[in-house]
C-alpha positions as CSV (number, residue, x, y, z in Angstrom):
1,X,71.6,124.5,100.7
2,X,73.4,127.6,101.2
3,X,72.3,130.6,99.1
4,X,72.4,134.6,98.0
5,X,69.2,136.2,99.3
6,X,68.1,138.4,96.8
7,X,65.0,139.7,98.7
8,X,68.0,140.8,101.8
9,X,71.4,142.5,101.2
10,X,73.3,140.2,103.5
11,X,75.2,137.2,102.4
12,X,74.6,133.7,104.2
13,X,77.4,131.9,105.4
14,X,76.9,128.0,106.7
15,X,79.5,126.6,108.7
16,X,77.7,123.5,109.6
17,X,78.5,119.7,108.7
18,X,75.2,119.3,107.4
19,X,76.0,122.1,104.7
20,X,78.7,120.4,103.9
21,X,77.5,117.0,103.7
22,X,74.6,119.0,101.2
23,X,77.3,120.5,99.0
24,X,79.3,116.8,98.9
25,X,75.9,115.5,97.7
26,X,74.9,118.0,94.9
27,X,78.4,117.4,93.6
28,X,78.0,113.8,93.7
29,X,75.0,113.9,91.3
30,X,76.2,116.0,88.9
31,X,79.5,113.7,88.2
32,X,77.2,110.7,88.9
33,X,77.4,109.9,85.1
34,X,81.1,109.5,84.6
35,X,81.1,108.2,88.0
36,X,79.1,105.2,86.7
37,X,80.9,104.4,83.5
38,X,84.9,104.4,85.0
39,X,83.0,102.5,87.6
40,X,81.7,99.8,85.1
41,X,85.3,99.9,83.1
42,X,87.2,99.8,86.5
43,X,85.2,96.6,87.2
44,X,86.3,94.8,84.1
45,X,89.6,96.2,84.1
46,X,90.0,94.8,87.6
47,X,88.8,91.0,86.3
48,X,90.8,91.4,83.0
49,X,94.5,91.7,84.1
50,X,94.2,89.6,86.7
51,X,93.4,87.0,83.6
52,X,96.3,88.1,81.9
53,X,98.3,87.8,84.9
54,X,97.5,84.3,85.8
55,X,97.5,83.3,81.7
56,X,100.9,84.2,81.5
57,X,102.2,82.6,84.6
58,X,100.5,79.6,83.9
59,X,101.0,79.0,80.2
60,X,104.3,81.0,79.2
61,X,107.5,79.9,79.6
62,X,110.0,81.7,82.0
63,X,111.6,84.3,80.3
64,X,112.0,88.9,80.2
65,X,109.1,89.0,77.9
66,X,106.9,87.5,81.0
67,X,108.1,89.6,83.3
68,X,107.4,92.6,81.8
69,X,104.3,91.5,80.9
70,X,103.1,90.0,84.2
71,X,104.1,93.4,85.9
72,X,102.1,95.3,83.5
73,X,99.3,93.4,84.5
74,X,100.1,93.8,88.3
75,X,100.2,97.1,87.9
76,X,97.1,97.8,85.7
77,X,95.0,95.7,88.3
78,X,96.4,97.9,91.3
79,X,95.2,100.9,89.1
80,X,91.7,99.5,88.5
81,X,91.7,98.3,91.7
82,X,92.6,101.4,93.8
83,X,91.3,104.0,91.2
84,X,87.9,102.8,92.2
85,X,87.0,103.2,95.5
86,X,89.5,105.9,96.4
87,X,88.0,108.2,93.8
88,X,84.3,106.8,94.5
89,X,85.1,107.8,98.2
90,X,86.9,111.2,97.5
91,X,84.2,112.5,95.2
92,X,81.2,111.2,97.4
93,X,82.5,113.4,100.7
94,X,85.3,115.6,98.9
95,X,84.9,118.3,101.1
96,X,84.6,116.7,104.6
97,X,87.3,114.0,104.2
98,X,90.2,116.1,102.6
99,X,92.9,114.9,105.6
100,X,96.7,115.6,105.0
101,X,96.9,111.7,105.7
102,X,93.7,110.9,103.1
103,X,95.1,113.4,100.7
104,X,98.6,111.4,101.1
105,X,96.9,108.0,100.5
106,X,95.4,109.0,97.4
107,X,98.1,110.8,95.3
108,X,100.2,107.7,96.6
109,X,97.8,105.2,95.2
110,X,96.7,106.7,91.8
111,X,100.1,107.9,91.1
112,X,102.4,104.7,91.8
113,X,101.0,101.7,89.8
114,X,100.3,104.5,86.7
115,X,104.4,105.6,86.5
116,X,105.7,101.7,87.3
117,X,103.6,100.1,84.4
118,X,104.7,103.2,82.0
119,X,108.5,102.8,82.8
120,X,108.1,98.9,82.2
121,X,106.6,99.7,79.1
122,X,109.4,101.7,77.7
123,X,111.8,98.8,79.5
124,X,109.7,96.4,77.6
125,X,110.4,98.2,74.3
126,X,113.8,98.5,75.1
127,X,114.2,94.8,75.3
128,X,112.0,93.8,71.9
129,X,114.4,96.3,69.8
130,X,117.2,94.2,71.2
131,X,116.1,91.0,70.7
132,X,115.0,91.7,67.1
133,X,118.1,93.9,66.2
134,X,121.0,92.5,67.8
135,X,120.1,89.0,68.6
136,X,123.7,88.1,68.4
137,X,124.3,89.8,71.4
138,X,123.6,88.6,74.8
139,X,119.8,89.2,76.3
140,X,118.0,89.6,79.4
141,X,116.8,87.1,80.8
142,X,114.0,86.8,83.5
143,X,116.2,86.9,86.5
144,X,118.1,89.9,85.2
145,X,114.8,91.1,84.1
146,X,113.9,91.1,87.5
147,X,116.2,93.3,88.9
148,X,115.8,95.6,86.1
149,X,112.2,96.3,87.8
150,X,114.3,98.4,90.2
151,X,115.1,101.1,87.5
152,X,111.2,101.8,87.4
153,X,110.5,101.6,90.8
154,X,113.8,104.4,91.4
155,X,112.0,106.6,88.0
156,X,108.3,106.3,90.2
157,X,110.1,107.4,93.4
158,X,111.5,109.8,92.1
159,X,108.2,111.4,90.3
160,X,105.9,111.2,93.5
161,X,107.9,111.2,97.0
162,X,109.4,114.9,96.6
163,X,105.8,116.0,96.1
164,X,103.7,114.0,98.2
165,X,104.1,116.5,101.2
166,X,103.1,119.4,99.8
167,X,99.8,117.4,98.1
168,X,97.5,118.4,101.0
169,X,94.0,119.7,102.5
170,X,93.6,122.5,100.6
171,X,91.2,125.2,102.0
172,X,89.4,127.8,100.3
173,X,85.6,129.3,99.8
174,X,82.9,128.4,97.4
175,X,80.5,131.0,95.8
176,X,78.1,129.9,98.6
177,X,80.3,131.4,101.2
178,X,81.0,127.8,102.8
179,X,84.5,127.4,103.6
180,X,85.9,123.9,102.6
181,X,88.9,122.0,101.9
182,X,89.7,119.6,99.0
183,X,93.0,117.6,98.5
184,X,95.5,119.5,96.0
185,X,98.6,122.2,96.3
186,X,98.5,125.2,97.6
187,X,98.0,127.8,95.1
188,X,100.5,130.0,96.7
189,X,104.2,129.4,97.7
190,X,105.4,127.0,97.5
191,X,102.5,124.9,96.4
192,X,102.2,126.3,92.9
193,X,105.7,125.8,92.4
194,X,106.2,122.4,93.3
195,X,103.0,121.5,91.4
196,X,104.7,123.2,88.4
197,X,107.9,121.1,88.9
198,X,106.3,118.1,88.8
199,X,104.2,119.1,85.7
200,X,107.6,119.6,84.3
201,X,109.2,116.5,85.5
202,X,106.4,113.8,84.0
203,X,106.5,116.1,80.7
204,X,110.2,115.2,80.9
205,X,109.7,111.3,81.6
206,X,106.9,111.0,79.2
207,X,108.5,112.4,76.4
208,X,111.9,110.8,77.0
209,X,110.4,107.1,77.3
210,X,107.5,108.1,74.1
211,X,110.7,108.6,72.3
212,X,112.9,105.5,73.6
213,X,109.7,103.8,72.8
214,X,108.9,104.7,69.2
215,X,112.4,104.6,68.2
216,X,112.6,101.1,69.7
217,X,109.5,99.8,67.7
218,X,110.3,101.7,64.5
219,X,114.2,100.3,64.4
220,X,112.4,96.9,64.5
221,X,109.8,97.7,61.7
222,X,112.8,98.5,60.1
223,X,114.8,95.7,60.4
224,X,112.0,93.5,59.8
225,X,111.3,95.1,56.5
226,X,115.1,94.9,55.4
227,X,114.9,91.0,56.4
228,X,112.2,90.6,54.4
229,X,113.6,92.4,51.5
230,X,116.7,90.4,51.8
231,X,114.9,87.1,52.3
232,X,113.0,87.6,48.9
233,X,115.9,88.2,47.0
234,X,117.5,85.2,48.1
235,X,114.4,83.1,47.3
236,X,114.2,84.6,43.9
237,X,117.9,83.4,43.0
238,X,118.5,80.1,41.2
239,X,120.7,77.4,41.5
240,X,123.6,77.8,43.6
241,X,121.9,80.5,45.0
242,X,119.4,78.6,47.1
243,X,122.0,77.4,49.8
244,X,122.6,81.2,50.4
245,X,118.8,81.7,50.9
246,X,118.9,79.0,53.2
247,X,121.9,80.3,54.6
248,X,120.8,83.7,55.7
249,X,117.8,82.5,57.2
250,X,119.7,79.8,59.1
251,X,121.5,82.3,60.9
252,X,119.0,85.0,61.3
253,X,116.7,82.1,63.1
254,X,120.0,81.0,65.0
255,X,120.4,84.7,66.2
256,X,116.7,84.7,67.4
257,X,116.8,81.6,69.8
258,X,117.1,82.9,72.7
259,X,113.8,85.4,71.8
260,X,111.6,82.1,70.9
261,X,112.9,79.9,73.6
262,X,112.0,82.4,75.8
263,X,108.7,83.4,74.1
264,X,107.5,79.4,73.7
265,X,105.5,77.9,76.0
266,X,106.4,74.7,77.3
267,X,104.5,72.1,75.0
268,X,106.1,71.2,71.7
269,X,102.7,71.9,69.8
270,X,100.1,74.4,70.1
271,X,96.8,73.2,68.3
272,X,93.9,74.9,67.0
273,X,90.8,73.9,65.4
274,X,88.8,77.4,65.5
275,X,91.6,79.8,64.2
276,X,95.3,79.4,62.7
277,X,96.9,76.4,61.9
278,X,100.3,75.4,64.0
279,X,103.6,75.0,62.7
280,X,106.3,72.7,64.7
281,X,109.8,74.9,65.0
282,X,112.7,72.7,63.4
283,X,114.8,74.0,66.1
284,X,113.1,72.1,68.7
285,X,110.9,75.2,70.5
286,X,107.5,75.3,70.4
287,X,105.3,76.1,66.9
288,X,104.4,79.2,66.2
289,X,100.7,79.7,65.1
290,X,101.0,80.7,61.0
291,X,98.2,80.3,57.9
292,X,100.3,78.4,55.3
293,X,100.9,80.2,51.9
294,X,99.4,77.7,49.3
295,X,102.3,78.4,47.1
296,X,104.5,77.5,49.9
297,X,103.8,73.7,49.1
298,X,105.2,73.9,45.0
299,X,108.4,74.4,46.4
300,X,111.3,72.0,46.8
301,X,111.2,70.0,51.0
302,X,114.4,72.2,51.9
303,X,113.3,75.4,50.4
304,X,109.7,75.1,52.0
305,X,111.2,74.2,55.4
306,X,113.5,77.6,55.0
307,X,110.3,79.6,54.1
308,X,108.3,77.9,56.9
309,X,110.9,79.2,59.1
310,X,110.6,82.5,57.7
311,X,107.2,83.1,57.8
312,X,107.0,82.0,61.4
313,X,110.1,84.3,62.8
314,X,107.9,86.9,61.0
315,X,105.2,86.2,62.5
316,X,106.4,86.3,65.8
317,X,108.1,89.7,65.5
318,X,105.0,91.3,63.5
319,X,102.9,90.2,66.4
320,X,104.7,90.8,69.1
321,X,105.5,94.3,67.8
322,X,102.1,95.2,67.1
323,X,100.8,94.7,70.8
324,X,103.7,96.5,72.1
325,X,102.8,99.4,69.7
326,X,99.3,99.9,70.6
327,X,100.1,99.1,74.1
328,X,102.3,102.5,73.5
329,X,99.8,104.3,71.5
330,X,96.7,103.5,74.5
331,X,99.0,104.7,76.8
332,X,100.1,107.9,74.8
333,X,95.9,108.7,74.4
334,X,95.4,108.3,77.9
335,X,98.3,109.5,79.6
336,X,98.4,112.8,77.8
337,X,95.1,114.8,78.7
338,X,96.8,114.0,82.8
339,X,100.4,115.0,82.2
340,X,99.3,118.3,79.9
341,X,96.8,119.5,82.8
342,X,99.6,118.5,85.8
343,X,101.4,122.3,85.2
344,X,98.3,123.9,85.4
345,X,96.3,125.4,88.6
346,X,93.5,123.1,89.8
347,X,89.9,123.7,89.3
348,X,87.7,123.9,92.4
349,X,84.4,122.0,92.2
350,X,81.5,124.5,92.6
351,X,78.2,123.8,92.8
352,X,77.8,126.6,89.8
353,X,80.4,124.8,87.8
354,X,78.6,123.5,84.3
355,X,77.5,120.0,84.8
356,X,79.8,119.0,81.7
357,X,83.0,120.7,82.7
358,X,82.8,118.6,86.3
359,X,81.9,115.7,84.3
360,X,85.3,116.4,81.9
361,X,87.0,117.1,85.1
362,X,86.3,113.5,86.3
363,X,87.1,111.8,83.0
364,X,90.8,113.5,82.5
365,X,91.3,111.8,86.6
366,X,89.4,108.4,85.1
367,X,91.6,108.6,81.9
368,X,95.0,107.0,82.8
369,X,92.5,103.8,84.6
370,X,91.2,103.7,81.5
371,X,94.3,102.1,79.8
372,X,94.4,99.6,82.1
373,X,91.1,98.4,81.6
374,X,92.1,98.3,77.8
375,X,95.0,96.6,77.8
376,X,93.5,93.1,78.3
377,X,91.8,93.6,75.0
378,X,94.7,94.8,73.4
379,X,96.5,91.0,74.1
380,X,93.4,89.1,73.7
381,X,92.5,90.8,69.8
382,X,96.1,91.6,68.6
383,X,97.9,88.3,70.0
384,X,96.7,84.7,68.3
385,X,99.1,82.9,70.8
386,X,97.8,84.5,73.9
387,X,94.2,84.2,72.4
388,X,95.1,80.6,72.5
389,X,96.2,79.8,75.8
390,X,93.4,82.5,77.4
391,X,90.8,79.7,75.7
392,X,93.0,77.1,77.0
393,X,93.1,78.3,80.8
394,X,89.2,78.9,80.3
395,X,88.7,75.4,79.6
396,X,90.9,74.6,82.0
């Protein structure tokens, strides 16, 4: 490869393909180790929401909760599935297929499914906060769900289109006097402002929906907690007091229909000899998996079916809650290192560069892939119910 003669003053300069194709190489090998592990978690990323994808239309009723969660999936797959061989191909011949049409491709591809499944998220928040908190009021259902997909897909459009003409072949000469181009803006005008303005623009939507978000899932922590508190005082009271136990959680589970109906799946009764025991809803939807409280069986038959209740309306808003909050905290790790290092100017890949920055370089590009592949976990540890029904399509 191309190189500073120290013996001779002069300074080599290689213009040739095959000094090219030499530099794309020795780049290759130095990131081949992050290379190889986002490969390997891009693989089961790829396998794994396509799983939850398919459990989910399969074994969950219609309903918002399964839209948002089915898109999710879509879009984590695309991720894994594009992330892969675009990058594998950009970082293999960086410097020799750097197009204005490649370039286009890729910051289309790695940037479209990443903003949709974030915006859905925070829709997805939006919609549990409801549910929980103001269940008398009317909800989305999956149709209107639907078409509330549009809101992301105007937020992604936004985000990406204005830029994607300016994201480009960008040429410029390595410290071995090879001229090359990589994709990337222009670091003079007007490429290093656009590339600041849309630094500033995904700062703006990440922190807006990290704050719709939290708020959403802490107002229903909240409200959970007050239920609770409320719920034990009433079951504490004597006498004529037990009717108004009953009372309030009568009409807190009445307020919640809609959320279970839509959150069952379509058989009364879901079984399990390896993990939690089932209980039927007396409201007709499907049981919700709960470990009985021993003391739960001392009580009087209409006092134990009001704390049955109780305990599984807790259950599925604990649950369901906790998935959606990591889901939120995953995405806030991996999202972050991307979206802080979007305002900033582009590092070129040298051959010079330390082996470890290149490899950092890579990982920060890897990182937002990275939550997809997780995500699969994240439903399959955190959620008994969906544990459940992913054995159950297995089998089947």
């Amino acid at each position: 490869m191309g190189h500073i003669n120290s013996s001779a003053s002069p300074v080599t300069v290689f213009t040739t393909k095959m000094d090219v194709d030499k530099l794309n190489s020795e780049l290759f090998q130095k990131i081949l180790p992050s290379t190889i592990l986002f490969t390997l978690l891009n693989c089961v990323g790829v396998l794994g929401n396509l799983l939850v994808f398919l459990v989910y239309l399969r074994k969950f009723k219609t309903s918002a909760t399964r839209v948002f969660v089915m898109t999710m999936a879509m879009c984590d797959f695309l991720v894994n599935l594009s992330a892969l061989p675009v990058n594998l191909v950009y970082y293999r011949h960086m410097y020799t297929i750097s197009s204005p049409a490649f370039c286009t491709i890729t910051y289309l591809v790695l940037r479209i499914p990443l903003y949709v499944s974030y915006f859905v998220l925070v829709c997805a928040s939006l919609d549990r906060r409801r549910r929980v908190c103001q269940p008398l009021r009317p909800q989305l259902d999956a149709r209107q769900a639907t078409f509330l997909l549009v809101v992301p897909v105007i937020l992604t459009a936004i985000a990406t289109f204005p830029f994607v003409a300016f994201y480009t072949g960008v040429q410029f000469a390595t410290t071995t006097g090879l001229t090359v181009k990589h994709c990337g803006f222009q670091r003079e005008f007007p490429g290093y402002l656009v590339k600041r303005t849309e630094g500033i623009v995904l700062a703006v939507y990440f922190v807006v929906g990290l704050t719709l978000t939290v708020g959403s899932y802490g107002h229903i922590l909240y409200r959970v907690k007050q239920q609770n508190k409320r719920f034990r005082e009433n079951l504490a009271c004597g006498g004529g007091q037990k009717e108004t136990g009953l009372s309030v959680v009568s009409s807190s589970i009445s307020g919640r229909r809609s959320e279970e109906e839509a959150e069952n799946t379509s058989h009364s009764y879901v079984e399990s000899r390896d993990e939690e025991r089932c209980v039927a809803q007396p409201e007709g939807g499907a049981g919700e998996i709960l470990v009985e409280d021993p003391s739960v069986s001392s009580l009087p038959a209409r006092r134990r079916t009001s704390v049955r209740v109780h305990q599984s309306r807790k259950l599925l808003a604990s649950k369901t809650t906790l998935v959606m909050f990591v889901l939120t905290i995953t995405t806030v790790v991996c999202y972050l290192p991307s979206i802080i290092l979007t305002g900033f100017p582009e590092l070129f890949y040298e051959t010079d560069l330390n082996i470890w920055v290149m490899n950092l370089i890579v990982t920060k590009t890897y990182l937002p892939s990275l939550k997809s592949t997780i995500n699969p976990f994240i439903y399959l540890y955190f959620n008994p119910k969906f544990r459940l029904h992913f054995r159950q399509f297995l089998n089947f």
